[in-house]
DODREN-353734 format. One record per residue: residue in three letters; z, x, y of N, C-alpha, C in turn. Coordinates in pm, whole numbers, padded with zeros to 5 digits. Example, Ala and Ser with C-alpha at 12.3 -4.5 7.8 and 13.67 -1.06 7.14 Angstrom:
2
R  resn     n.Z     n.X     n.Y    ca.Z    ca.X    ca.Y     c.Z     c.X     c.Y
R   ALA   00780   01319  -00569   00780   01230  -00450   00780   01320  -00330
R   SER   00708   01285  -00225   00714   01367  -00106   00787   01290   00003
END
This chain:
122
R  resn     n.Z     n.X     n.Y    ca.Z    ca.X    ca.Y     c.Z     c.X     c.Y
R   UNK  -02693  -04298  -00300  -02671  -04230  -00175  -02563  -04123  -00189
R   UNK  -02425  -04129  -00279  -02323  -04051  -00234  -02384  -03935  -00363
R   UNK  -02415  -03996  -00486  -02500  -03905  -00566  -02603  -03780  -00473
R   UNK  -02703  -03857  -00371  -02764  -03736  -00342  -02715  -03626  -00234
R   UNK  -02576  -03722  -00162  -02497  -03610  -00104  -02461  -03517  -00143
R   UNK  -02384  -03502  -00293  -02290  -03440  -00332  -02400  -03330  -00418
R   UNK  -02561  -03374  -00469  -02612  -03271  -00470  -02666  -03219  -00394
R   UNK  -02700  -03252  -00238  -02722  -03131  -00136  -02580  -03057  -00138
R   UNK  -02501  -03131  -00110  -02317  -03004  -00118  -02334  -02866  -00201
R   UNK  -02362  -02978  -00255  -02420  -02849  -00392  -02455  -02725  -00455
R   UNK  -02579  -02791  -00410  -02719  -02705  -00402  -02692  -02582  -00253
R   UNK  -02635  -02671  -00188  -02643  -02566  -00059  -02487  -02518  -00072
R   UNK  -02417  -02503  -00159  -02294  -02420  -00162  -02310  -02303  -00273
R   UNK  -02411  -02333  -00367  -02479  -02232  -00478  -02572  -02138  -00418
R   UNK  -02627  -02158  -00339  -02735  -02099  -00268  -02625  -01983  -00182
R   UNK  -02549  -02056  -00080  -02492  -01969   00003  -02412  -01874  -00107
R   UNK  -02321  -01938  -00213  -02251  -01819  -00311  -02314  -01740  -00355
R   UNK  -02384  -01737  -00425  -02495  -01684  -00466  -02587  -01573  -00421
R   UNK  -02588  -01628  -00245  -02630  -01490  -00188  -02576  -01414  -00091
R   UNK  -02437  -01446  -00118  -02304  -01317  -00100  -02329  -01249  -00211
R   UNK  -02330  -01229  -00338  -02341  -01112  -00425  -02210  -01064  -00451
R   UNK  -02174  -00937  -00341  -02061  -00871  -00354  -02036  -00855  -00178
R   UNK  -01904  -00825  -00163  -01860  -00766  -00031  -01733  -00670  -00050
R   UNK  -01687  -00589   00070  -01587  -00487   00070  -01492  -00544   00096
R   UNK  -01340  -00511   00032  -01242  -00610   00076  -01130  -00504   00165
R   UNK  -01127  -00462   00241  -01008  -00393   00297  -00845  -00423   00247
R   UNK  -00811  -00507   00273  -00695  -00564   00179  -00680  -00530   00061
R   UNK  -00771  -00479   00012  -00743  -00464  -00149  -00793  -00325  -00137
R   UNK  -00784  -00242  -00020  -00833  -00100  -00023  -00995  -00058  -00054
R   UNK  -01044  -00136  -00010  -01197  -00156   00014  -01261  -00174  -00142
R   UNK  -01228  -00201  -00232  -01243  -00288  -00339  -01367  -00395  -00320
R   UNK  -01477  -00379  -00468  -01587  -00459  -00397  -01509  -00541  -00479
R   UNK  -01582  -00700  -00411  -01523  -00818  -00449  -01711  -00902  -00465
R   UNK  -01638  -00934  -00612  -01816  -00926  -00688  -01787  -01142  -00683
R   UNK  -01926  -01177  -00634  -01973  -01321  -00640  -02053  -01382  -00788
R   UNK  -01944  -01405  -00875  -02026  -01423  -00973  -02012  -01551  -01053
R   UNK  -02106  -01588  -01192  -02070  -01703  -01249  -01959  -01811  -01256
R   UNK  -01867  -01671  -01295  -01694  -01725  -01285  -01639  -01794  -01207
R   UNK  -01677  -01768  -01050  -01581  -01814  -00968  -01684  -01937  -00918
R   UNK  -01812  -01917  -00941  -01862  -02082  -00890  -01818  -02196  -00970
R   UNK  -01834  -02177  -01128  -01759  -02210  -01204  -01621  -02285  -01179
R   UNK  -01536  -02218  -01123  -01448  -02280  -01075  -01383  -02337  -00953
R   UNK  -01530  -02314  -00863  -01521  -02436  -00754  -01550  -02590  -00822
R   UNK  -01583  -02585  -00958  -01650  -02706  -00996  -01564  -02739  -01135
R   UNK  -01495  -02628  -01145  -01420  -02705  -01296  -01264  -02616  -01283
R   UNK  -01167  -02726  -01353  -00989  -02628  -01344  -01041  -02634  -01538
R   UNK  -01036  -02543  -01570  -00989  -02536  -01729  -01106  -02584  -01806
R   UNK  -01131  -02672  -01855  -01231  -02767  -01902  -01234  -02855  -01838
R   UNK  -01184  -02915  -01809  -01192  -03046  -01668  -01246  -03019  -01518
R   UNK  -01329  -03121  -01515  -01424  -03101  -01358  -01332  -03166  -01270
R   UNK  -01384  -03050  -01191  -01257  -03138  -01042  -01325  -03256  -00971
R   UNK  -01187  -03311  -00947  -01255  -03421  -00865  -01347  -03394  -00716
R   UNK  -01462  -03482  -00724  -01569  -03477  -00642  -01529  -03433  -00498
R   UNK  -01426  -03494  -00421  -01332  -03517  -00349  -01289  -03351  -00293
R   UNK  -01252  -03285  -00380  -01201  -03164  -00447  -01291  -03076  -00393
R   UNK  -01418  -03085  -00493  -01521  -03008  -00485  -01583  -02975  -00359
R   UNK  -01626  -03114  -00269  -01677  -03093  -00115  -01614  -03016  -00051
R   UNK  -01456  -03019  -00038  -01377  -02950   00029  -01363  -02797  -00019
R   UNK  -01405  -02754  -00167  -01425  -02621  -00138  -01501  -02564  -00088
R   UNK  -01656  -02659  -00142  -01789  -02631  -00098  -01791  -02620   00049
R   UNK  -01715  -02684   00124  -01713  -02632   00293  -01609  -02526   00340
R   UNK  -01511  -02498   00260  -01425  -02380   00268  -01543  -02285   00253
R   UNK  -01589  -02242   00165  -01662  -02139   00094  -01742  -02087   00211
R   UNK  -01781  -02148   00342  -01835  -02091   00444  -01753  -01980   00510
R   UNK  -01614  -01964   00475  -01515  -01921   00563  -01475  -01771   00437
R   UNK  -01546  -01798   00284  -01523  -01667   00218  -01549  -01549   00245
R   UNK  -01650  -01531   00324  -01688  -01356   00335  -01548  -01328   00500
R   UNK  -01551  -01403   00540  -01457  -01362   00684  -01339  -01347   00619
R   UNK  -01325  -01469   00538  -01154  -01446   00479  -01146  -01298   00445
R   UNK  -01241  -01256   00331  -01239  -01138   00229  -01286  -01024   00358
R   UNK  -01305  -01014   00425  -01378  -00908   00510  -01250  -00892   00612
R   UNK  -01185  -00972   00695  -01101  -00955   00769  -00929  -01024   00726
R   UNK  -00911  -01030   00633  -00802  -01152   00588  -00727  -01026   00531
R   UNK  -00557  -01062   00532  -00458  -00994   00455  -00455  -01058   00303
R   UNK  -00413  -00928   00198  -00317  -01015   00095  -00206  -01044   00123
R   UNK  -00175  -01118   00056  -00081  -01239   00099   00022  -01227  -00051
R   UNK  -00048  -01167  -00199  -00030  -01189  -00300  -00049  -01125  -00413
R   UNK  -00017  -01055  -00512  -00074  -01031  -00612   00014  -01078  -00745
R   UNK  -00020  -01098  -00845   00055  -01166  -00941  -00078  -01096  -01073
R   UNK   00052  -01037  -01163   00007  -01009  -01299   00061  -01117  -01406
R   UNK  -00075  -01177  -01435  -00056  -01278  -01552  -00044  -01196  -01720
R   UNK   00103  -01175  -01750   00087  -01079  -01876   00099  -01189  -01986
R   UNK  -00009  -01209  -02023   00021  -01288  -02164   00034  -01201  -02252
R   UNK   00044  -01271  -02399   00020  -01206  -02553  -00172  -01190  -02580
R   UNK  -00200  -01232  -02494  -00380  -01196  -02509  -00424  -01084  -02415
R   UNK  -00491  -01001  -02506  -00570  -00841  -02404  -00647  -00906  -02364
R   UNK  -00763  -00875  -02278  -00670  -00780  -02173  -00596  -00919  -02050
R   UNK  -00527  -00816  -01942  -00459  -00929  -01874  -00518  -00967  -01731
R   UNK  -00474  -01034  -01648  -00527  -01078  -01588  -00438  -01058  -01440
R   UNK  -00470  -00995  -01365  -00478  -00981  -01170  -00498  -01097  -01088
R   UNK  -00410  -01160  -01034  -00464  -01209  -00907  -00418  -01166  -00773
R   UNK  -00540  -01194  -00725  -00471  -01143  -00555  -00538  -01254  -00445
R   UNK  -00448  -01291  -00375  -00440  -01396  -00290  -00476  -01281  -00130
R   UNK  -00617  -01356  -00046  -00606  -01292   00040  -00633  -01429   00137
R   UNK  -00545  -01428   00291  -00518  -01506   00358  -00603  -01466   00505
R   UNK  -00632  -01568   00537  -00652  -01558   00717  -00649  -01723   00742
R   UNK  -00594  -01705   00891  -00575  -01820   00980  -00703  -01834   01046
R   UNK  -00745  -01950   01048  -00887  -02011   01101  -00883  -02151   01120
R   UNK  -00896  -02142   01266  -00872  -02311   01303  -00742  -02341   01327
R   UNK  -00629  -02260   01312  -00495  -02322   01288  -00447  -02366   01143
R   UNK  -00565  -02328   01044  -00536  -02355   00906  -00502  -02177   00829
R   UNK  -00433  -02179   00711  -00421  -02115   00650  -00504  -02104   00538
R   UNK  -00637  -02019   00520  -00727  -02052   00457  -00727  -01946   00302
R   UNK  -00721  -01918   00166  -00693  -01821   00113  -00799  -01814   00028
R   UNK  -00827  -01674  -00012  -00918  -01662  -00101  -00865  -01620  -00235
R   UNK  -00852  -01641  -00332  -00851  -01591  -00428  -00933  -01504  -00568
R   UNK  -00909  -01389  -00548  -00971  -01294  -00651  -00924  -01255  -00726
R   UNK  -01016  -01248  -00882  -00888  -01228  -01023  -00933  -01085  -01057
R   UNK  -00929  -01053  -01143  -00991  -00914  -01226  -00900  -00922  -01367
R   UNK  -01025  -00916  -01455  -00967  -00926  -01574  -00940  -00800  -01678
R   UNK  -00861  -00697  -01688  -00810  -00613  -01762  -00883  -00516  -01671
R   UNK  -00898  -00385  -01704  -01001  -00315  -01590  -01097  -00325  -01525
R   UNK  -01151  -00469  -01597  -01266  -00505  -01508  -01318  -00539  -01387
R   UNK  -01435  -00560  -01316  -01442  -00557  -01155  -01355  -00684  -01118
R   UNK  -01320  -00680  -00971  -01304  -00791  -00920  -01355  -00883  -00828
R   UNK  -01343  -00994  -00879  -01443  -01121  -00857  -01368  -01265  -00775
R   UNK  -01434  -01331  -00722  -01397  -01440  -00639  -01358  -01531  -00744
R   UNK  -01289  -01598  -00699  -01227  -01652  -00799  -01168  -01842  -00748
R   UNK  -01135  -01826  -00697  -01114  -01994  -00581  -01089  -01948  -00416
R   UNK  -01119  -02108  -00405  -01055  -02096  -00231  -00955  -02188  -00155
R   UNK  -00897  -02196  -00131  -00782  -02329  -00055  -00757  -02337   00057
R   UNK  -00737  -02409   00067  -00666  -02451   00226  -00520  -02465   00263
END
């Protein structure tokens, strides 16, 4: 039973990511913000390790609230990860209040490359 929950969660949180694609981010100066492998990826795994199940539902129902966050939400953040490895890595934290919660999206971009969804929190 909790098995076939967690693959409707799933299935119907891949589907909805999936067909966002891309959207315009104002916050980031209308910057498309691309829906791709990467960031489903890491609704479902930190590093090599899968997140806990627990974890996962709760992004999978955040993730309804991504295109509003990214469409109407401030940054909140940006942080350059400069390692000793090319190229480097962007993040930018964009925020909106919904519900009385502080909901954030996070988008990375890796060396000049586009930028992409990347997690979501609460």
């Amino acid at each position: 039973m909790e098995n076939e929950y967690y693959k409707k969660k799933l299935n119907g949180a891949k589907k909805l990511y999936f067909n966002i694609g891309a959207i315009s981010c104002p916050a980031l100066n209308n910057k498309i913000v691309y829906f791709d492998r990467s960031g489903f990826r890491h609704l479902l795994r930190k590093g090599k390790k899968h997140r806990d199940v627990k974890d996962q539902l709760r992004r999978f129902h955040l993730l309804s609230y991504a295109t509003s966050i990214i469409k109407k939400g401030e940054q909140i953040m940006d942080k350059k990860i400069d390692t000793s490895r090319v190229p480097e890595a962007y993040f930018y934290r964009i925020g909106l209040a919904i519900e009385g919660k502080m909901i954030k999206v996070i988008v990375r971009q890796i060396g000049p490359g586009k930028l992409h969804f990347f997690s979501i929190m609460d």
